[in-house]
N, C-alpha and C positions, 0 to 999 in steps of 0.2 A: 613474495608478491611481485605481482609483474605488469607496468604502467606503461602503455603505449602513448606515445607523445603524438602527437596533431599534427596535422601538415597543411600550414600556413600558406601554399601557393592551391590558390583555385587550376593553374595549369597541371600541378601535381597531382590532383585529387584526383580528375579524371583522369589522368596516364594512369594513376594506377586501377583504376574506375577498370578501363579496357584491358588492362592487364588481368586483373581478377577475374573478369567476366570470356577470358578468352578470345575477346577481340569479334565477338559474335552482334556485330552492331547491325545489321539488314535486316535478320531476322525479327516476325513481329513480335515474339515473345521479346529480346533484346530489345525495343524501340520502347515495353513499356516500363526496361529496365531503365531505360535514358533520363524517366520522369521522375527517377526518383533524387531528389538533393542531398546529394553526399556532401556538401556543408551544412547541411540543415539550417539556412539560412539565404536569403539574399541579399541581406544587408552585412555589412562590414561589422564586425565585432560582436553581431547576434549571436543567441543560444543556439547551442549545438549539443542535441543529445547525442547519447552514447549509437544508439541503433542506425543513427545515420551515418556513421563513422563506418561506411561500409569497408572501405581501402584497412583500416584498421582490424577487423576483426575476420572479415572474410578469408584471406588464408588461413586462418586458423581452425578453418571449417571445412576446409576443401580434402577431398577423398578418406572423409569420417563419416561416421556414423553416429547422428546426434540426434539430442533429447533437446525438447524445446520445454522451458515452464513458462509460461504465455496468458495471456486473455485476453478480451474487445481493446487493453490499452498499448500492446504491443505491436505500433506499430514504424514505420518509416514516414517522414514527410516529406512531400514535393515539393515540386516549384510554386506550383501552381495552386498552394496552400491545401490542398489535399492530404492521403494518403494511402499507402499501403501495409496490409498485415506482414509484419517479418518474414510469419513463415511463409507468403506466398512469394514474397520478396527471396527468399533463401531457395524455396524450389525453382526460380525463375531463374537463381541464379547455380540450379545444377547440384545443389547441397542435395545430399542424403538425410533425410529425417523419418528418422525408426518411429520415433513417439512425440506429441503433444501430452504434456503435463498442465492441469487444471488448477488453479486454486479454487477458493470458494466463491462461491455465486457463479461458477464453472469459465468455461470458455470465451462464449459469449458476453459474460458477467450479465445474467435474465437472472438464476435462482436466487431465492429468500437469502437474509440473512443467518446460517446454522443450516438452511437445507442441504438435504444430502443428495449428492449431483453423484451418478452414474458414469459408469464407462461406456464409451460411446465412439463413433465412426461419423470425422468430421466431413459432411456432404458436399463439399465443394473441393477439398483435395485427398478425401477417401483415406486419411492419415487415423488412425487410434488415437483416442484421446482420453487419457488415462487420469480419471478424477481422483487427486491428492485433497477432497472433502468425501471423501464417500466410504469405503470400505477402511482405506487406510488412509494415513494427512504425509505419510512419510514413502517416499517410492520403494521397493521390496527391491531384493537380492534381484530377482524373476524381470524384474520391470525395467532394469536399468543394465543388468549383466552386458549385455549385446551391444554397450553404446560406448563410442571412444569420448565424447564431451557433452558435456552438459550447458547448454544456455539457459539464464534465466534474465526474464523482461518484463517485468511487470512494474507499473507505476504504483508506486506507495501513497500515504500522507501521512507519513509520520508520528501515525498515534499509536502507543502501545498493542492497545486490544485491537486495533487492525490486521486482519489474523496474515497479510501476505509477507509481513516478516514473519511469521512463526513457519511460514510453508518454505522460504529463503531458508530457515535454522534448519530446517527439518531434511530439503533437498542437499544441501552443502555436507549435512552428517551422512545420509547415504550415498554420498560419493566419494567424499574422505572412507568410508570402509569398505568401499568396493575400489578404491584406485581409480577414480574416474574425474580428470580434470573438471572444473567449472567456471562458464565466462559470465560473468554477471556484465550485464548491459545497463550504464546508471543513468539515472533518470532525477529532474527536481524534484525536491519538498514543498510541496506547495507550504508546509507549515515546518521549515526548517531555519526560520528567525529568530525562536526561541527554544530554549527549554524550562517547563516548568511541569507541578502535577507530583504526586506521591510515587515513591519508588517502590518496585514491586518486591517483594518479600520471597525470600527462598520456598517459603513454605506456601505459598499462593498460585506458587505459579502454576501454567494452564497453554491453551492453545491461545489465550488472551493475554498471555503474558511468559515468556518463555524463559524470560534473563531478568535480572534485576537491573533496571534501569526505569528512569523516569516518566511517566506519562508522554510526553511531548520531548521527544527526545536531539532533537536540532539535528540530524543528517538524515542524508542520500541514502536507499538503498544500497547503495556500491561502499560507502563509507559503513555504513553498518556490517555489512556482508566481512571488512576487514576486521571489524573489532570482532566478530563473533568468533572470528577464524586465528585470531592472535592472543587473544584472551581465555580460551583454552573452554569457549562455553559448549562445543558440542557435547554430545557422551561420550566419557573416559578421553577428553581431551586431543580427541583424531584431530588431524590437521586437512583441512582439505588442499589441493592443488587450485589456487582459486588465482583468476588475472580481470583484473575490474577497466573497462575502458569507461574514461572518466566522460564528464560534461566539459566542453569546451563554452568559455565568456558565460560561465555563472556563478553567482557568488549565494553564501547562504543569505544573503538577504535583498537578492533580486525578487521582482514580481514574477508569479507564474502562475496562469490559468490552464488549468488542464482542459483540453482542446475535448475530453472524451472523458465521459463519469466514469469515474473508476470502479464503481459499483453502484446498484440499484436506487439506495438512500444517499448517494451523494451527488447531487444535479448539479450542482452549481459552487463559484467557490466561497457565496456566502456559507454555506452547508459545511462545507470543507473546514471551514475557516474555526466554524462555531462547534467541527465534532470532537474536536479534543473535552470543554465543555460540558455540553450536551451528551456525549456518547459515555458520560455518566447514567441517566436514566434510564440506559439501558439495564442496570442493575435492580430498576426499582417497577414500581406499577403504574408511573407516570409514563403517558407517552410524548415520545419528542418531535414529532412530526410525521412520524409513519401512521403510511394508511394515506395521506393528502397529499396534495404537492410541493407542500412546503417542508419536506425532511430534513432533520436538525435545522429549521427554523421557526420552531415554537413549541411549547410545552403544552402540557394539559392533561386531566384527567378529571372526571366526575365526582370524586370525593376531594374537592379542592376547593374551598369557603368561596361559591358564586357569588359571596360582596365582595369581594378582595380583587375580581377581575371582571374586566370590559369586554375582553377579547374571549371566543368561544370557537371551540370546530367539532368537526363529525369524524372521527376515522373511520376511512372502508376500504377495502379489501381492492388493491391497485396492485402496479406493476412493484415487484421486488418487495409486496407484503402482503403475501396471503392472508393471515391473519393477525393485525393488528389490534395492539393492545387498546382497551377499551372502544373497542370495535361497535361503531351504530350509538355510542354515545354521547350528549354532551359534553366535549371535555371546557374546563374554564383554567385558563392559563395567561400565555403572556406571548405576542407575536413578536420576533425578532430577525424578523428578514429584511429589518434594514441597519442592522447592527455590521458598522465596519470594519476592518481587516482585525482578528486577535492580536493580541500581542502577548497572550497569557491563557491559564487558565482559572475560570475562574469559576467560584462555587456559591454564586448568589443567587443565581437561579433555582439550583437545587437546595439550597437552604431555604429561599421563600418557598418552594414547595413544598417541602419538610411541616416548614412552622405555619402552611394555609392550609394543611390536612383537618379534614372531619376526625379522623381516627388516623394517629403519626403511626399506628402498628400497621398501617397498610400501604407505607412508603416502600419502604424495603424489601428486597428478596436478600434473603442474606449470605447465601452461596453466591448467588450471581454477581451480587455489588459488591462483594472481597475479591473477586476475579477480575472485576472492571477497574477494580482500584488499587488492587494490589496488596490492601492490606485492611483488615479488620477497622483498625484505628478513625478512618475518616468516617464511618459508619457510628460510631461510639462518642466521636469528636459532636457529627452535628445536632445526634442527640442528645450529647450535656450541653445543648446551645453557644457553642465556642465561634467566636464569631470567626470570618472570613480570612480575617489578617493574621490570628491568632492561630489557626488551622495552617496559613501557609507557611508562618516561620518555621511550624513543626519539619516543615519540607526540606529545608536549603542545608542541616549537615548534607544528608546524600545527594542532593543535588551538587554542592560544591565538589562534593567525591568523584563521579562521575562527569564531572566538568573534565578533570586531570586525565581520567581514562580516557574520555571523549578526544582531547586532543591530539591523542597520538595517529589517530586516524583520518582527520579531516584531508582532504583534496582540495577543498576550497575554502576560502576567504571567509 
């Protein structure tokens, strides 16, 4: 593993700023490289993501030929609170880039949740963008052969079935077996204050859960990216060539609002905050916001005892959900868009929905909600009525287990 340390003088950062960039400072392409803030911050002891770490990671990039895995969250920020996309930031600065790698909801982060996104020719830098949702979730022998390194930038939130760790697991295995370095770019957890939630089971796993580990799992993509790669979880235990450039002045339990949704149903960071939660219902026939604008911030569905609730919506067919579950109907639920910051996860929502059903056999998908959950058991738990507190002791042996793993990999506080 290989840790690039900071460089603490603002004089330094740009020497090496001009150094990296060839000293090309007149030209207008260069003037609007100047805009970008290689402290990623203006203030003294601010956060500093990995991607603005440009003096850091750009030699590492220079006269290669590289694979970017990217979407609308990878980007650089300015000064001037703005930003720029990596990759237009990497071609400004003369980088060779063969391929854009997609995850789900693709490039832009527009498509549905499970839609299947195409390969395609991105319009503004004419670059291949090679969707890892579409034909394959894993890059091919063919896709990647031609490239000396791998970048991956994508903003997480740290919930298992979040599928842009299982595309992290999946990129790191095809480069570990083709010999192809990978720089992971680390980014916050907006939900990296705790861990809690059922641990996923060998026999469940999925693109919704790849490794056994806990729902809400408390780190960084860069921190995960090392356990996956020390812990022996890819296939047949390959090792990839992996160098993570860290977060500078963050800790797992700073505040962070993610400046840009990281995907379609998550706007805001009450949404964020409540999909560890909520992105339970996705197993079931209750809908959790999709369809309205309040995604993971409210329940509902039409077979839900209408004395039991006050609050009502309509899903309909909006951005990042073509077709939403109980689509044009009344749903009767519970609004929680003003429920603040988690600290946990928690199953009272989905248990009053449970026990406010007309018919409880039409909660459940049952392939779906052992994927979301990881294991049969919480499915079986809420229907012999076990209450909340009761359900979560079952949690904490493997929770404490993975505590131990967890450690060995933390970068930060």
């Amino acid at each position: 593993m290989m840790f690039l340390s900071g460089i603490k003088s603002t004089f330094l950062l740009w020497f090496f700023v001009l150094i990296a960039c060839g000293n090309q400072g007149k030209t207008p392409e260069s003037a609007s490289k100047n805009t970008e803030n290689t402290s990623g911050s203006l203030k003294k002891d601010s956060l500093v993501i990995a991607a603005n770490r440009i003096p850091d990671y750009l030699p590492m990039l220079r006269n290669k030929k590289v694979g970017i895995v990217a979407n609308q969250t990878s980007v650089i920020f300015k000064k001037d609170n703005s930003y720029t996309h990596l990759v237009d930031s990497l071609l400004n600065h003369n980088i060779e880039i063969k391929n854009v790698f997609s995850p789900e909801h693709g490039f832009r982060g527009k498509a549905d949740a499970g839609e299947k996104v195409k390969n395609s020719i991105d319009t503004k830098t004419g670059l291949p963008i090679i969707s890892l949702h579409g034909k394959n979730r894993k890059p091919t022998k063919k896709q990647i052969e031609n490239l000396d390194i791998v970048v991956f930038d994508i903003q997480d939130v740290g919930v298992r079935f979040y599928t842009y760790i299982a595309t992290l697991q999946l990129v790191m295995e095809a480069c570990a077996e083709n010999n192809i370095p990978i720089l992971v770019l680390d980014r916050p957890n907006p939900n990296a204050h705790y861990i809690d939630g059922p641990t996923m089971e060998a026999e469940n796993t999925s693109f919704l859960g790849m490794t056994e580990i806990p729902l809400v799992y408390g780190m960084t993509i860069g921190e995960y990216a090392q356990m996956i790669n020390e812990e022996g979880w890819l296939t047949n235990k390959v090792k990839a060539s992996l160098t993570v450039i860290p977060l500078q002045n963050w800790t797992h339990t700073s505040n962070y609002n993610l400046p840009i949704r990281p995907s379609p149903n998550l706007p805001n960071a009450t949404a964020i905050s409540l999909y560890p939660s909520l992105g339970l219902f996705e197993g079931t026939n209750v809908n959790a916001g999709r369809g309205t604008e309040f995604q993971f911030q409210r329940y509902g569905a039409s077979f839900l005892d209408s004395t039991q609730y006050s609050f009502k919506f309509w899903p309909r067919p909006n951005f990042g959900s073509k077709n939403p579950k109980e689509d044009g109907k009344k749903c009767y639920g519970k609004d929680l868009s003003d429920i603040k910051k988690m600290n946990e996860v928690t199953l009272k929502w989905l248990i009053d929905a449970y026990n406010n059903a007309y018919n409880q056999k039409d909660v459940f998908l049952k392939s779906g909600f052992t994927k979301h959950a990881g294991t049969e058991q919480l499915q079986q738990q809420i229907e012999a009525k076990k209450t909340e507190k009761e359900i979560k002791e079952t949690w904490q042996p493997a929770i404490e287990k993975f505590k131990k793993i967890r450690k060995k990999y933390l970068l930060y506080i």
